[in-house]
N, C-alpha and C positions, 0 to 999 in steps of 0.2 A: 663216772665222773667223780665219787665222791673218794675212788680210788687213787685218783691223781692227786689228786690236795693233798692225800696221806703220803702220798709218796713221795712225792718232791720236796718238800719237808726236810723228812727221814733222808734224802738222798743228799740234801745241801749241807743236812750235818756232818755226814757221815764223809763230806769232802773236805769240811771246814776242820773238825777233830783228825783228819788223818794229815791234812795238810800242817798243822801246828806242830803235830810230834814230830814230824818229819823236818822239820825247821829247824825243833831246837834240837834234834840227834844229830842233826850236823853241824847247828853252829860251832860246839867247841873244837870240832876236829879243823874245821875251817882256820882259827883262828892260831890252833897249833900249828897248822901249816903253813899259814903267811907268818906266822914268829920264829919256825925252825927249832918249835919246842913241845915238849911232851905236856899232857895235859894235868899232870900235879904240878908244874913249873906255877902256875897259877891256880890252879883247884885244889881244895884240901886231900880229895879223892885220885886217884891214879884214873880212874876212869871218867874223870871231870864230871860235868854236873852241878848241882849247888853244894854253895859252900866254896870259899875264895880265900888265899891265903894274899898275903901282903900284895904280891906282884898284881894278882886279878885280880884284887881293889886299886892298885894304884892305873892297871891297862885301863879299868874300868872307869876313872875317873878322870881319865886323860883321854877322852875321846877313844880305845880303842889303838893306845899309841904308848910305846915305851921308850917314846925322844926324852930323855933328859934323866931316863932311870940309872940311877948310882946303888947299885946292890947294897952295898954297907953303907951309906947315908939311909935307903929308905926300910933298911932291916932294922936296924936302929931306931929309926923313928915310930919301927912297927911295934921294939920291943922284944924282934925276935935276934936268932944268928943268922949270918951272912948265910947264904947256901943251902938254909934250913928247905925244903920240899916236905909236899903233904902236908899231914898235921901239926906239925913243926913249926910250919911260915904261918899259921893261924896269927895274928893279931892279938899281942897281949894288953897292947896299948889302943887309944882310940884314934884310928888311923882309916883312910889318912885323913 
């Protein structure tokens, strides 16, 4: 009996910790594929992950939605160059 308590436990976690990583290893790729973009277009990183350049803070602050994005308006705004990718689209300014 006192086997079961130990287990079940250990086994709820072991669903809950493998269920999380598996969530967020795919959200970016999700996301580059409903936007028909690679994943430094908005992550500082080529292999996405944390860390967001202009675009994945503005996706991100826009519910998830790039209606009304103007590359050099919000490159500008960010501080950075139009077209900059990865480390480049970093945010020099406080944006957005």
């Amino acid at each position: 009996m006192k086997l079961v308590h130990l287990v079940t436990p250990a086994m709820f976690l072991t669903v809950v910790v493998l269920s999380a990583t598996s969530f967020e290893a795919n959200a970016t790729p999700a996301f580059a594929q409903k936007e028909k973009k690679s994943c430094n277009y908005c992550h500082l990183k080529a292999s996405g992950g944390k860390g967001w350049g202009f675009r994945g803070k503005y996706y991100e602050h826009n519910k998830d939605s790039f209606k009304g994005f103007v590359e050099k308006k919000e490159a500008a705004k960010a501080g950075v160059k139009p077209g900059a990718m990865g480390e480049a689209a970093k945010p020099t300014k406080k944006y957005p």
